[in-house]
C-alpha positions as CSV (number, residue, x, y, z in Angstrom):
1,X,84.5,73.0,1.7
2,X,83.2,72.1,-1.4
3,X,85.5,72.4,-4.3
4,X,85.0,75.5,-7.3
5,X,82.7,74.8,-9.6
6,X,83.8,75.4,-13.3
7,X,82.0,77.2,-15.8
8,X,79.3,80.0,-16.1
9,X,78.1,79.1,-11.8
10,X,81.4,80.7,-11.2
11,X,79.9,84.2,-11.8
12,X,77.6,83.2,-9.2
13,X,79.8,83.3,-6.1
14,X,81.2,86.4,-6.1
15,X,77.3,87.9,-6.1
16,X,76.7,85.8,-3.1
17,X,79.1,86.5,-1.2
18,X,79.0,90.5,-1.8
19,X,74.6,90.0,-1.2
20,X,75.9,88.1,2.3
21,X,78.1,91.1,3.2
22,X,75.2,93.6,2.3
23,X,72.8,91.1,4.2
24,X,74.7,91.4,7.1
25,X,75.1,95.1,7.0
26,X,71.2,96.3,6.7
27,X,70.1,92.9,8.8
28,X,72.9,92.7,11.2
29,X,70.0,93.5,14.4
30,X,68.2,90.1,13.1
31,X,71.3,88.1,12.7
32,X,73.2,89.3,16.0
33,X,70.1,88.3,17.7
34,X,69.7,85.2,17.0
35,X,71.5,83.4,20.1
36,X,70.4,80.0,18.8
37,X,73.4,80.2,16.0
38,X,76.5,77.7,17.3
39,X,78.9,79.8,18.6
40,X,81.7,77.6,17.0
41,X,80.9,78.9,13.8
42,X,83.2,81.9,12.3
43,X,81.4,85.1,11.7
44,X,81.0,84.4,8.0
45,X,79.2,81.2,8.8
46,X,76.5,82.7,11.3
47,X,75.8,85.4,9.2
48,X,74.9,83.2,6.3
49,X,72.9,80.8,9.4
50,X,71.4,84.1,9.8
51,X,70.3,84.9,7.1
52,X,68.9,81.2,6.0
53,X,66.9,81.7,9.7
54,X,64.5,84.4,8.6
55,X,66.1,86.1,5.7
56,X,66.0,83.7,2.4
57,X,63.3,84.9,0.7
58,X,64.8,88.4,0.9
59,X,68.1,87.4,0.0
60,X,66.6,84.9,-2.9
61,X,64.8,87.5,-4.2
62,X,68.0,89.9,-4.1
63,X,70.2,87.7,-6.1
64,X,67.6,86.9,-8.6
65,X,67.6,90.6,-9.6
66,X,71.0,90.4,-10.2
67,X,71.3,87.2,-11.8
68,X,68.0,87.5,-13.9
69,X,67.7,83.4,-14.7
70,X,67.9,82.5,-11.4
71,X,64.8,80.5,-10.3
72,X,63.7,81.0,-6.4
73,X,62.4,78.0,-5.2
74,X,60.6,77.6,-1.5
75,X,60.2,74.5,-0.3
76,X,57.3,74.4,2.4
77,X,58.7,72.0,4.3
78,X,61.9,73.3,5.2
79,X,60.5,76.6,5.2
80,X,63.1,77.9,3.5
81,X,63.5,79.5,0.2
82,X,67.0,79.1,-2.0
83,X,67.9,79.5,-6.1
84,X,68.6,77.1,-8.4
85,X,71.2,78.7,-11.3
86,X,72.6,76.9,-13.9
87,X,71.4,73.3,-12.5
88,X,73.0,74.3,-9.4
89,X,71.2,75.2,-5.8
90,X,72.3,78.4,-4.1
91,X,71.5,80.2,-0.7
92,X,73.6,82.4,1.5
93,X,75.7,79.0,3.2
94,X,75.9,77.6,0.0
95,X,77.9,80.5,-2.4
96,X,79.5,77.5,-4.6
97,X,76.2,75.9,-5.3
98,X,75.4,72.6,-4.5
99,X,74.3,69.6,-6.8
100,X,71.2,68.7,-5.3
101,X,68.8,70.5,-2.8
102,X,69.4,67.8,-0.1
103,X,73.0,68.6,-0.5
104,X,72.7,72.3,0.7
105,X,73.5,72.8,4.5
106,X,70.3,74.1,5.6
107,X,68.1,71.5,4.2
108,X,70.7,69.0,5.7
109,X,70.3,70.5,8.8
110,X,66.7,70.4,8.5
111,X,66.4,66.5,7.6
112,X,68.8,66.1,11.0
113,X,66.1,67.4,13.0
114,X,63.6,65.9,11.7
115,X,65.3,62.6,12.1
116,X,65.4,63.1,15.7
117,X,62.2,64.4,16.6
């Protein structure tokens, strides 16, 4: 797990995680049916998989309406859509923020695949 980040990104997580919990609630049909999530994972973890399988725009643009500065970017060849905050990158796996976009776990996952196709 990535350590706490210092300073105003702290504000951050606790929005993150209370967006993943309301996420889960309203979109819980789309993330309970997604059987390709790892089953290893704890429930926290497939519900933010969830949510980055489908749901990142939506959840992008949630947090940017409560974090006003937040920038959504989409990046078309992930697919996928995340925030950068306060020179940090956020999406629903990634509540701490992470230094660099290749650093977040779904674009890691992505440039896995990718590798072995």
């Amino acid at each position: 797990m990535e350590s706490w980040v210092i300073g105003r990104t702290t504000e951050v997580f606790p929005i993150i995680v209370a967006a993943v919990a309301r996420f889960a609630q309203e979109f819980g049909w789309h993330i309970n049916e997604d059987k390709s999530l790892p089953k290893r994972l704890s429930k926290e973890e497939r519900i933010a998989q969830g949510i980055n399988s489908g749901l990142c725009d939506l959840f992008a643009e949630a947090i940017k309406k409560q974090i006003p500065r937040a920038k959504i970017i989409y990046d078309e060849e992930a697919d996928h859509t995340y925030l950068k905050i306060d020179g940090r990158y956020y999406d629903a796996e990634n509540p701490t923020g992470a230094a660099s976009p290749q650093q977040m776990r779904f674009l890691g996952r992505t440039q896995i695949l990718e590798a072995m196709s």
